[in-house]
N, C-alpha and C positions, 0 to 999 in steps of 0.2 A: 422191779425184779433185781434180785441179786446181780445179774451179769451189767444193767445197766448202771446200780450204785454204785461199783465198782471198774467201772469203766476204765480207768488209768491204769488198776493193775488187777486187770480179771484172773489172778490166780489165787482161789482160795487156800488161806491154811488148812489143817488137818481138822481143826476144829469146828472152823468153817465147813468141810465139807461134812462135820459130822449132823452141823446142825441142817444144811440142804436136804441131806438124806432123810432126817427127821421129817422135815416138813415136805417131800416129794415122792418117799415111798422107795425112792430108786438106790440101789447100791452105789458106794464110794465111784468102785469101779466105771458106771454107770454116769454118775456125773465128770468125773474127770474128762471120761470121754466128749458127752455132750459140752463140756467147755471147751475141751483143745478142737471141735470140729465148730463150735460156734467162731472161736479166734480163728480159725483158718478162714472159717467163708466169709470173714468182713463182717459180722453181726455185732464187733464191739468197735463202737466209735466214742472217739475222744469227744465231752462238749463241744459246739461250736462257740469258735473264738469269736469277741466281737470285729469286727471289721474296722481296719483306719478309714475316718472320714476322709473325704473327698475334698481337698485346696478347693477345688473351682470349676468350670466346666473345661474339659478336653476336647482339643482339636481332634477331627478325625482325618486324616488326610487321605485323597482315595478321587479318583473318579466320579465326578457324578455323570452318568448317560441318562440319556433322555427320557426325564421325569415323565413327560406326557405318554410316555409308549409304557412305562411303568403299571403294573397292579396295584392297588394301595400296600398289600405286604412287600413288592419289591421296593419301593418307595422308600419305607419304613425302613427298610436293613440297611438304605443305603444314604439314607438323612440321621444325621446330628437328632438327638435324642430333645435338644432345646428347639431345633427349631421344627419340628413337627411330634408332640409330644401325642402319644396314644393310650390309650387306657387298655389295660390287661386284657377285658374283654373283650377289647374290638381288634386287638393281634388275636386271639383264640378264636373269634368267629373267621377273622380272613383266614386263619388256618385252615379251619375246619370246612369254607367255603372256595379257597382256591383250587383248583384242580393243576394236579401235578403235571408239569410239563418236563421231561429228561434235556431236551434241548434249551429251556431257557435256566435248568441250575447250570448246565455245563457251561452257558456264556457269562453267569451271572457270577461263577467261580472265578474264572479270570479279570474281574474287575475288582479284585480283592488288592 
């Protein structure tokens, strides 16, 4: 789409907008609009940038309480990504299978 190819500077020339109209049917006025209310709502994103690699593994410093009284997802948030590493799925099923408790995020906050 237009708005997407143009992503760094979504504002069309004149000519630009002459050719949108051609090919969408809609008045000048018409698309202007629909571009200045798409930039408003967050609908134009800059490419993602690629990411700087990563030196090496990070320490996480922090608390560990008592693994064994632990869920496998509390586990997981609270272990070093090397040393108990999980696969995508099996954080999405413990999501989807633990049942929310109010009392154990509120304690599990304060070990942050």
């Amino acid at each position: 789409t237009w708005l997407y190819e143009h992503n760094k500077h979504p504002y069309p020339t004149e000519q630009e907008k002459d050719e949108l109209k051609v090919r969408t049917g809609l008045q000048r006025t018409q698309i202007s609009n629909w571009l200045a209310n798409a930039r408003r709502r967050g609908k134009v994103r800059a490419p993602p940038l690629s990411s700087p690699p990563v030196p090496g593994a990070v320490d996480i410093p922090g608390q560990n309480p008592g693994m064994s009284y632990m869920t496998p997802l509390e586990r997981w948030k609270h272990s070093p990504p090397e040393h108990e590493p999980a696969a995508t799925s099996d954080i999405i099923r413990a999501l989807e299978t633990t049942p929310y408790d109010p009392a154990k995020q509120q304690s599990s906050h304060g070990n942050h």
